[in-house]
N, CA, C and O of each residue as an XYZ file, in Angstrom:
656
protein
N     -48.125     80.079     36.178
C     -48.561     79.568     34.947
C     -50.065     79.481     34.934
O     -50.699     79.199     35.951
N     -50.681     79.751     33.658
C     -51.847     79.377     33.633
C     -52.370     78.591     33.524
O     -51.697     77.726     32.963
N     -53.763     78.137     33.846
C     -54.193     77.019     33.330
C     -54.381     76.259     32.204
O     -54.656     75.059     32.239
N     -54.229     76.966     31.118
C     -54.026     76.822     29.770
C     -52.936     76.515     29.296
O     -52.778     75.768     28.331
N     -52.049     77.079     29.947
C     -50.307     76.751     29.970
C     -50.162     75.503     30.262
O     -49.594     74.811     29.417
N     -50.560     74.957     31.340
C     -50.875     73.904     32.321
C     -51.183     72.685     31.295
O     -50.369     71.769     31.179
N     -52.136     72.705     30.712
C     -53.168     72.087     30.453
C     -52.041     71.525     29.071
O     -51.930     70.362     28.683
N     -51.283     72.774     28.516
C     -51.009     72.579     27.062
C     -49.605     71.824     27.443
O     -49.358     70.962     26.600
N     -48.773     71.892     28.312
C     -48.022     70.948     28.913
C     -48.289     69.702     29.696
O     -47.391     68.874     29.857
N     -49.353     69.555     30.133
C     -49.523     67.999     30.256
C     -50.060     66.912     29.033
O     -49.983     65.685     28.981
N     -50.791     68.183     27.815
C     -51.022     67.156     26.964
C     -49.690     67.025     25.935
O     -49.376     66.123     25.159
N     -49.109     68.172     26.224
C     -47.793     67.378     25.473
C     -46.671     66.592     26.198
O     -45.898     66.017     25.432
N     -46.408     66.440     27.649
C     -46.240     65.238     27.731
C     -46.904     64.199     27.418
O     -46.244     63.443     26.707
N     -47.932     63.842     27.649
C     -48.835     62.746     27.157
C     -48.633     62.188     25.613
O     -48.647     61.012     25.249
N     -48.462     63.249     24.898
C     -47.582     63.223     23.569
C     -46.542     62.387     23.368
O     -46.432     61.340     22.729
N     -45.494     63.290     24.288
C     -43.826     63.030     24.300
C     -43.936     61.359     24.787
O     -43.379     60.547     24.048
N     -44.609     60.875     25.951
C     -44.746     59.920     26.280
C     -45.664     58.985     25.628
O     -45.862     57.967     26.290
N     -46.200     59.048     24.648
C     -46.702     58.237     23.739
C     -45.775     57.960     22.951
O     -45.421     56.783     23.019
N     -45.016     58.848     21.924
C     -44.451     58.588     21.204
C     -43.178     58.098     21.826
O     -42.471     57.407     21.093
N     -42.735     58.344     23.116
C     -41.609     57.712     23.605
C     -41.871     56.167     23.814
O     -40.939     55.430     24.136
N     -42.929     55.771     23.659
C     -43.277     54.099     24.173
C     -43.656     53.993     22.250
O     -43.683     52.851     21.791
N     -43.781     54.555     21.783
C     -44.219     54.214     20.345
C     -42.442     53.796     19.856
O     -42.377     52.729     19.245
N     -41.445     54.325     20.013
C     -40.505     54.579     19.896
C     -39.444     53.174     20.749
O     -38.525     52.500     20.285
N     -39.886     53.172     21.694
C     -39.765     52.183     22.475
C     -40.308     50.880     21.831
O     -39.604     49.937     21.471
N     -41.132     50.927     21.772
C     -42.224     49.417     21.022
C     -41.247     48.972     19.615
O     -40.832     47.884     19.215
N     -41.102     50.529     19.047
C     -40.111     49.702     17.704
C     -38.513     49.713     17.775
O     -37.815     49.410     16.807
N     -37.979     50.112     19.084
C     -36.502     49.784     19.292
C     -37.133     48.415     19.504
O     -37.177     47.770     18.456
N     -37.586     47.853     20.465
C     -37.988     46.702     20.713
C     -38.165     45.336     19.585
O     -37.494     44.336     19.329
N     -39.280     45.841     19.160
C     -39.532     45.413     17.475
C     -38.550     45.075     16.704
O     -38.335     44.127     15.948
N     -37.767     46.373     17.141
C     -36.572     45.803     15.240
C     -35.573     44.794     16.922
O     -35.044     43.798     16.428
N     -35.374     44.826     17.954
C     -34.529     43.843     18.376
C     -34.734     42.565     18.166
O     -33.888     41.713     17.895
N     -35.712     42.457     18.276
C     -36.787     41.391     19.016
C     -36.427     40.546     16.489
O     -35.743     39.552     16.247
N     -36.882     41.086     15.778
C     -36.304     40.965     14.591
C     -34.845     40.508     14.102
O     -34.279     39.551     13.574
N     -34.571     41.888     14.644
C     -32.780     41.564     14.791
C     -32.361     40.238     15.304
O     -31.990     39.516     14.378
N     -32.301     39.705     16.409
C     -32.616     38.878     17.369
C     -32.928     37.412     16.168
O     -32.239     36.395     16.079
N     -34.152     37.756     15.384
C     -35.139     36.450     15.105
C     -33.876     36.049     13.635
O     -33.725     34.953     13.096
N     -33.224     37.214     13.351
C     -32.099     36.895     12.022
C     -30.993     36.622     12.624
O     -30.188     36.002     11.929
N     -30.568     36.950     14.020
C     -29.369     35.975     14.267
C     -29.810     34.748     14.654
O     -28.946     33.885     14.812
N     -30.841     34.491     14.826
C     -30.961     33.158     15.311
C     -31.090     32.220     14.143
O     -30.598     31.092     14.166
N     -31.643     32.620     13.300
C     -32.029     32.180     11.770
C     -30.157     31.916     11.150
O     -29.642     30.862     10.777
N     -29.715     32.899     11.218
C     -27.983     32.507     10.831
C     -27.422     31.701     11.737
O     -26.329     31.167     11.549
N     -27.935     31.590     12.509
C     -27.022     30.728     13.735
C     -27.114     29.217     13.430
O     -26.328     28.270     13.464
N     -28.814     29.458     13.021
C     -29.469     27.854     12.564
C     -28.166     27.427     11.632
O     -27.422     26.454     11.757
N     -28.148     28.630     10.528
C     -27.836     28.118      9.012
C     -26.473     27.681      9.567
O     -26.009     26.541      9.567
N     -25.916     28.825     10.046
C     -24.141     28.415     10.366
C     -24.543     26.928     10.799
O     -24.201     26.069      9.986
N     -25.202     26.487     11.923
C     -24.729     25.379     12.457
C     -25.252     24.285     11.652
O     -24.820     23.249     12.159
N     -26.141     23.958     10.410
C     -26.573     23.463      9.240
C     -25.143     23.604      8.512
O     -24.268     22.780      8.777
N     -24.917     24.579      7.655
C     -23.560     24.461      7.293
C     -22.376     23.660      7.939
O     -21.902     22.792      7.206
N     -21.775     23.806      9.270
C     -20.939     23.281     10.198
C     -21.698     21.498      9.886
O     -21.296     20.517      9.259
N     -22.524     21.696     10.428
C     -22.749     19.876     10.106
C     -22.865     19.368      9.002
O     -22.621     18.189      8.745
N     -23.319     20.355      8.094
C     -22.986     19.431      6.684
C     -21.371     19.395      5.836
O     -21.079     18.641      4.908
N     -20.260     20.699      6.634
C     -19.331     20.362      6.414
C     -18.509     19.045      7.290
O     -17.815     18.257      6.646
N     -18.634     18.929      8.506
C     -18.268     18.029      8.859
C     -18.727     16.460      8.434
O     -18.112     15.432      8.718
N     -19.889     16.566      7.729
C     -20.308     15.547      7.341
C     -19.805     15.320      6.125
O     -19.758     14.158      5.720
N     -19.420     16.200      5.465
C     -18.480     15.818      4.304
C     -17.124     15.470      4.435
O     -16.574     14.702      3.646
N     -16.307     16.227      5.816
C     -15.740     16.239      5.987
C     -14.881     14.860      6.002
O     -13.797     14.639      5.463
N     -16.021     13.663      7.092
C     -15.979     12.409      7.703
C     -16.078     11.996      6.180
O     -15.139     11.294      5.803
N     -16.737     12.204      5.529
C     -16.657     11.360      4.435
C     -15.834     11.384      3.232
O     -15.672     10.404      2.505
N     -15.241     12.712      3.014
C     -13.629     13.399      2.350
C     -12.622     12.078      3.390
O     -11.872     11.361      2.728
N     -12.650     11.951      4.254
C     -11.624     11.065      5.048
C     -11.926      9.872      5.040
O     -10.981      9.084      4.987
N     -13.105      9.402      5.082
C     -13.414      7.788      4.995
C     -12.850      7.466      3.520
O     -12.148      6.471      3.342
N     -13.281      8.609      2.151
C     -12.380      8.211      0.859
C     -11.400      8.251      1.009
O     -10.729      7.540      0.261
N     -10.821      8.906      1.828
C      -9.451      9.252      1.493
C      -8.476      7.668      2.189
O      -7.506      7.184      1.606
N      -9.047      7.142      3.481
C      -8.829      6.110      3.860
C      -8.828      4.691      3.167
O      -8.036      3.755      3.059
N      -9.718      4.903      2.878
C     -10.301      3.586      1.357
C      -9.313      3.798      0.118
O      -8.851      2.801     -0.436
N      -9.045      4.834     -0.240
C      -7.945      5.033     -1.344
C      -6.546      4.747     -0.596
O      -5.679      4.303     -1.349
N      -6.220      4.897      0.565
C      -4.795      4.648      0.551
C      -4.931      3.354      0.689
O      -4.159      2.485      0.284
N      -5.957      3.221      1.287
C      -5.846      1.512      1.622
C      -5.535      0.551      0.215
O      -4.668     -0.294     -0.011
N      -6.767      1.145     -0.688
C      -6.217      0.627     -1.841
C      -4.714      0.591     -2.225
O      -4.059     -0.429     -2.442
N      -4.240      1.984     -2.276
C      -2.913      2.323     -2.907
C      -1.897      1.408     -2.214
O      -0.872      1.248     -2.877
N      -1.943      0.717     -0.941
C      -1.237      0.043     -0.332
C      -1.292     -1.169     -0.776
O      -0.283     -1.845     -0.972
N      -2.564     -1.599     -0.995
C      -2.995     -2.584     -1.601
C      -2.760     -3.446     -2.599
O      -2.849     -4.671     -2.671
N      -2.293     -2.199     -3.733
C      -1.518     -2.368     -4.952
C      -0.319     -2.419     -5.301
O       0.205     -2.929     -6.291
N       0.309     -1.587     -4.012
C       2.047     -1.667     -3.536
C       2.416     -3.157     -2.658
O       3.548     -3.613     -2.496
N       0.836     -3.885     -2.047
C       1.324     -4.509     -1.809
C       1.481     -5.817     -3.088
O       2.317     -6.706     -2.925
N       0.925     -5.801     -3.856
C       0.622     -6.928     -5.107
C       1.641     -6.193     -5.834
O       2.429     -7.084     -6.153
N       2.074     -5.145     -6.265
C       2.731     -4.796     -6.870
C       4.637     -5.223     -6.252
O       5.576     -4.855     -6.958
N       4.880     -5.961     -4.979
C       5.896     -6.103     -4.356
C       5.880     -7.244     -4.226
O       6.869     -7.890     -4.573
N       4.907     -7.792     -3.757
C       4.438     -9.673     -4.384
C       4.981    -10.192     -5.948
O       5.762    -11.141     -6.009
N       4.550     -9.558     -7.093
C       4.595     -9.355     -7.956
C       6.246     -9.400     -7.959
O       6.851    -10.414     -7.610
N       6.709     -8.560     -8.259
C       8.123     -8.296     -8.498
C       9.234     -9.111     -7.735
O      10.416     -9.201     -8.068
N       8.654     -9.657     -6.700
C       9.462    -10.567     -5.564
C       9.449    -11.845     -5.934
O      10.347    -12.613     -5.587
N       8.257    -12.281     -6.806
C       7.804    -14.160     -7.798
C       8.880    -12.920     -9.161
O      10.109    -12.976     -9.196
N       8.466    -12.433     -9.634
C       9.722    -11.820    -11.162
C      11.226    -12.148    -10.068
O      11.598    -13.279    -10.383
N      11.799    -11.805     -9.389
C      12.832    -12.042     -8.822
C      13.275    -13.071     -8.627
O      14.469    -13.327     -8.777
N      12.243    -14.040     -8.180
C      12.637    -15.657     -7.642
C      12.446    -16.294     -9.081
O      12.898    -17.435     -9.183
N      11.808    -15.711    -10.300
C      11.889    -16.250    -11.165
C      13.324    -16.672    -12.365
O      13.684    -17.678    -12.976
N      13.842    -15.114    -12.211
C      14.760    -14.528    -13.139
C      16.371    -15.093    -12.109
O      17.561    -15.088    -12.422
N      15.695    -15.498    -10.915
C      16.767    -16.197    -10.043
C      17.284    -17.555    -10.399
O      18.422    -18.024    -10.428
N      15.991    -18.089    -10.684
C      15.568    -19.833    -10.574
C      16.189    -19.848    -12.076
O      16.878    -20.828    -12.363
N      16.038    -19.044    -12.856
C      16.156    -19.102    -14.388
C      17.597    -18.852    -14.458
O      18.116    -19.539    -15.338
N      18.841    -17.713    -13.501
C      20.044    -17.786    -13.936
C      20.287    -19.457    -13.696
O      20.406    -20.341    -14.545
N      20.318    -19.552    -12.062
C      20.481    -21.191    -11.544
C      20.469    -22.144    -12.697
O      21.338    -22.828    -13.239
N      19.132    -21.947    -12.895
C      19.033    -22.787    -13.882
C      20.006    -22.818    -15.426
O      20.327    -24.000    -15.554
N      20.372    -22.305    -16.177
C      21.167    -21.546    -16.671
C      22.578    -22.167    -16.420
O      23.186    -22.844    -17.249
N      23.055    -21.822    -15.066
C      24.385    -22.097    -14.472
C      24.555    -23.492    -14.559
O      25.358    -24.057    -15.301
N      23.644    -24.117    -13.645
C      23.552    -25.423    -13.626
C      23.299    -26.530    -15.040
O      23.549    -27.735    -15.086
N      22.764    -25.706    -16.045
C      22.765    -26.416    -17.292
C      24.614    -26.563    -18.261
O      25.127    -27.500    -18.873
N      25.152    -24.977    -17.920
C      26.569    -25.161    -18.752
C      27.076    -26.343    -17.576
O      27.299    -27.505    -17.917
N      27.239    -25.817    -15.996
C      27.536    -27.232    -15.482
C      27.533    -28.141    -15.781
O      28.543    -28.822    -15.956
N      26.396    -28.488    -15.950
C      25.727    -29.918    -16.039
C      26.923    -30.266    -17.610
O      27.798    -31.124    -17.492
N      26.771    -29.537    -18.847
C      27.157    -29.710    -19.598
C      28.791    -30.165    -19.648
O      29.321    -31.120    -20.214
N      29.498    -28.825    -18.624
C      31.038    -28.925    -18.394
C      31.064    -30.364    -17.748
O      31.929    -31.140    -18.153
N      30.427    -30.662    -17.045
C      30.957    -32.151    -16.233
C      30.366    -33.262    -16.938
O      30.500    -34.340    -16.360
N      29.606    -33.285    -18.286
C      29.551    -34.270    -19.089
C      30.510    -34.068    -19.924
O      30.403    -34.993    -20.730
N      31.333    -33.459    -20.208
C      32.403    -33.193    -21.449
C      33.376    -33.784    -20.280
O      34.004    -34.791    -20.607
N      33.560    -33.334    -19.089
C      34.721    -33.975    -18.095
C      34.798    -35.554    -17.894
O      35.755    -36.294    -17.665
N      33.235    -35.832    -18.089
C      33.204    -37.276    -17.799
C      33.410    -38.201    -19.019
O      33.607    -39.414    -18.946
N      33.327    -37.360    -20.318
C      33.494    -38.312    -21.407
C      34.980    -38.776    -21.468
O      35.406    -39.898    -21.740
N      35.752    -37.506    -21.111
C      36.925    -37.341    -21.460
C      38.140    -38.007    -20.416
O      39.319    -38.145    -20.743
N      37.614    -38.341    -19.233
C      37.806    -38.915    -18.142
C      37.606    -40.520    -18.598
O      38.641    -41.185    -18.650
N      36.595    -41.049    -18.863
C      36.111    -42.071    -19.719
C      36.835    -42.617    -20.917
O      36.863    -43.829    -21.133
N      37.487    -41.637    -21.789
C      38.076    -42.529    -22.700
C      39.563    -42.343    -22.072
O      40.448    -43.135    -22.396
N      39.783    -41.429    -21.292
C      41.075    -41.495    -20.829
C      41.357    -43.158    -19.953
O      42.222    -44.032    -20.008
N      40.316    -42.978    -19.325
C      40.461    -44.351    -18.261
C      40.623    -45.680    -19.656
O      41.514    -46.525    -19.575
N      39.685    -45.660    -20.782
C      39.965    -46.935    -21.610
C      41.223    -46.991    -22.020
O      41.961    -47.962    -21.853
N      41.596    -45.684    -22.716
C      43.043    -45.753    -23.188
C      44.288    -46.215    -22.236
O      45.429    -46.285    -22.693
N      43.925    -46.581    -20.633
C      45.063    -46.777    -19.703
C      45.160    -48.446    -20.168
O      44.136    -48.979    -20.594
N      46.308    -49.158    -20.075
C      46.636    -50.391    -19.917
C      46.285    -50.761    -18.772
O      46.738    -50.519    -17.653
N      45.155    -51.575    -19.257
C      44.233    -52.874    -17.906
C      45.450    -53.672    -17.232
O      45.684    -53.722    -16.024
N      46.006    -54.141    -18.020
C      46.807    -55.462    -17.812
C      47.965    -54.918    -16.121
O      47.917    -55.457    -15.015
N      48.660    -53.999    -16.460
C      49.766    -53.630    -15.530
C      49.220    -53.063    -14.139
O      48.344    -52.198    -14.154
N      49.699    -53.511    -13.030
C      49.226    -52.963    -11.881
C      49.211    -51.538    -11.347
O      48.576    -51.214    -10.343
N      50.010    -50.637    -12.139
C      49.907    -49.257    -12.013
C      48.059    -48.679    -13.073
O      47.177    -47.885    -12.747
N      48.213    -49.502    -14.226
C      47.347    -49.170    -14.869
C      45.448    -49.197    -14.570
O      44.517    -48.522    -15.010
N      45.562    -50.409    -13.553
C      44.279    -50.607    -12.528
C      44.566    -49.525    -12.041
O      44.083    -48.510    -12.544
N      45.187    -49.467    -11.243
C      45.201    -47.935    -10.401
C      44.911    -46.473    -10.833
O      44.560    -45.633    -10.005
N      45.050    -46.220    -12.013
C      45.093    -45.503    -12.300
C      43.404    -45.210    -13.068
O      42.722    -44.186    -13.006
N      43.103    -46.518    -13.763
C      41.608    -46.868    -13.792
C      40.991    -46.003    -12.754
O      40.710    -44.805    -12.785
N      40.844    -46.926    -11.801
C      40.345    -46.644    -10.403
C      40.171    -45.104    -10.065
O      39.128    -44.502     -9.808
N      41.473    -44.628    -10.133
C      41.429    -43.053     -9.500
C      40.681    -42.594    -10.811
O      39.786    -41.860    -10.392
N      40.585    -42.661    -12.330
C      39.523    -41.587    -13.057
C      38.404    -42.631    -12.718
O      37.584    -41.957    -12.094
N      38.031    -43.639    -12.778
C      36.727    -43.815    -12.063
C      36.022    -43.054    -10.747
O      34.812    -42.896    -10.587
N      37.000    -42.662     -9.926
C      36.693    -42.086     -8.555
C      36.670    -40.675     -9.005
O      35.829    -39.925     -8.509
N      37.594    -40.185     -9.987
C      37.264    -38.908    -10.723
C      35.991    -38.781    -10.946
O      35.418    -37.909    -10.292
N      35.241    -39.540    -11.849
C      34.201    -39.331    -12.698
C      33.148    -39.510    -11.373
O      32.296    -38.624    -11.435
N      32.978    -40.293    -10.329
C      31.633    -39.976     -9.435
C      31.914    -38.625     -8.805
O      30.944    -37.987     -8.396
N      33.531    -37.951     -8.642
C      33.409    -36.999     -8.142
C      32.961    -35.973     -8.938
O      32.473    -35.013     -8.343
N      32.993    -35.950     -9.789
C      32.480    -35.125    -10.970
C      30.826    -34.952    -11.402
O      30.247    -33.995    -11.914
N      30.324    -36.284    -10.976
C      29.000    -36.167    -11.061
C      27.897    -35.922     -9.881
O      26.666    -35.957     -9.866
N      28.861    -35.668     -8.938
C      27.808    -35.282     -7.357
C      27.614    -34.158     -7.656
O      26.461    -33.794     -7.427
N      28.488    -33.168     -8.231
C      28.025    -31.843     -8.161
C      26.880    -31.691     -8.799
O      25.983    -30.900     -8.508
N      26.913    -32.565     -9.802
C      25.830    -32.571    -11.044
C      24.659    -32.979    -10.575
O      23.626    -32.486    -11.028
N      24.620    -34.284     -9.244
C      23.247    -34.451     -9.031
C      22.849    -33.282     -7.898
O      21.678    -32.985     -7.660
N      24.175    -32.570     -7.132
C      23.621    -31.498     -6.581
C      22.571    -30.235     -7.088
O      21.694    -29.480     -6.670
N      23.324    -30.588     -8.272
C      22.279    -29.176     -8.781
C      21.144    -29.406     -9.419
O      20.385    -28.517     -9.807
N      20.948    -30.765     -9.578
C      19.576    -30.916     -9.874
C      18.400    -30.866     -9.109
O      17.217    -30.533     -9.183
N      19.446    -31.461     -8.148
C      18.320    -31.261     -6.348
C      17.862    -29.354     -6.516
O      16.846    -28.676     -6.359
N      18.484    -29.250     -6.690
C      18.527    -27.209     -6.211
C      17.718    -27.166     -7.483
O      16.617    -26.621     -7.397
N      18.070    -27.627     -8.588
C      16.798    -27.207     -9.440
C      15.273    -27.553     -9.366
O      14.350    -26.909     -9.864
N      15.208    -28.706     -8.638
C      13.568    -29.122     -8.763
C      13.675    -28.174     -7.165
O      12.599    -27.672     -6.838
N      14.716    -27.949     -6.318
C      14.225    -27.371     -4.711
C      13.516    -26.066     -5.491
O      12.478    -25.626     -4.998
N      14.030    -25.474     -6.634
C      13.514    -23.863     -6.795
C      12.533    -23.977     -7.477
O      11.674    -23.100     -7.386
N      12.365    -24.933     -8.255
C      11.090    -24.962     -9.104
C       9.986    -25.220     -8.562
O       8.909    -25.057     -9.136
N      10.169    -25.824     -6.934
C       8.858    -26.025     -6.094
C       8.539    -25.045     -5.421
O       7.395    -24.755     -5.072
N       9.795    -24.304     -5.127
C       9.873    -22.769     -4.530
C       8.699    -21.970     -5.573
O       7.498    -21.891     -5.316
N       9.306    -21.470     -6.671
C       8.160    -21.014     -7.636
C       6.710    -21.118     -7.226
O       5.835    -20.365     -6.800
N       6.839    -22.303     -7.525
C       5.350    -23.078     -7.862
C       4.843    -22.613     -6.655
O       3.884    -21.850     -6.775
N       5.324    -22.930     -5.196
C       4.247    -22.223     -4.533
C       4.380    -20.632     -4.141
O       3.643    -20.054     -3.342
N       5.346    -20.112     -4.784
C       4.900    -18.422     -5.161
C       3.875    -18.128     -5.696
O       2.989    -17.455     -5.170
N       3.848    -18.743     -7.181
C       2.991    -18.316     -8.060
C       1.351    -18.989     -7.132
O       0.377    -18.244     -7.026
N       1.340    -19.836     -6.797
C       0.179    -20.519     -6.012
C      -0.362    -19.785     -4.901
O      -1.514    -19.954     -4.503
N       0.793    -18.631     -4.180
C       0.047    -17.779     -3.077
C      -0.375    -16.844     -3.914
O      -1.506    -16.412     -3.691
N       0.330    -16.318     -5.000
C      -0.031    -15.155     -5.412
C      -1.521    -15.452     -6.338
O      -2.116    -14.514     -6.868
């Protein structure tokens, strides 16, 4: 080879190898870029990720606070209906115990004039006194029974309505 030959092949390596590091410099470049945008998405993803989880915690803290409520209202709402129950209870009782009350004053009147109409005078006729007299207190225990049970439920009430 000649020297000219020579000469014209080392300056075109010198070439080839320039532009191979020129070439090099911008594979580099666009990595080194490449590189600077995943890191930049990586930021965002993990910005995103924490601001979903941060909604997330707080989608669940409402969601906690609302059932709590909703329980809240099931529970007043079961309070509620349980004083309507003891009410509409206290009110048949009451009710029952009033025709009672009524049936064993019609028993006792009638017991009463039965006992006057007996002859005082004859010794069967005391006796017989006696037993509708013993009629008529038996007739009226039931009656003061249920008055007891009526003021027992009406205090019952009262301190329903007083918790509630």
């Amino acid at each position: 080879m000649s020297q000219a030959s020579t000469a014209a092949l080392k300056r075109s390596s010198k070439r080839l190898s320039a532009a191979t590091i020129l070439a090099a410099t911008a594979a580099a470049a666009t990595a080194a870029a490449a590189t600077a945008a995943l890191a930049t998405t990586a930021a965002a993803a993990t910005a995103a990720a924490t601001a979903t989880t941060d909604s997330g915690a707080a989608a669940a803290t409402e969601t906690a606070a609302t059932a709590s409520a909703v329980a809240a209202t099931a529970a007043t709402t079961t309070t509620t209906a349980a004083a309507a129950t003891a009410a509409a209870a206290a009110a048949t009782t009451t009710t029952a115990a009033a025709a009672t009350t009524t049936a064993a004053a019609a028993a006792t009147a009638a017991a009463a004039a039965a006992a006057e109409s007996l002859p005082a005078a004859s010794g069967d006729g005391l006796v017989l006194q006696e037993l509708v007299l013993l009629l008529l207190l038996l007739l009226q225990q039931p009656e003061q029974q249920q008055r007891l049970q009526q003021q027992q439920q009406q205090q019952q009430q009262q301190q329903q309505q007083q918790q509630q």
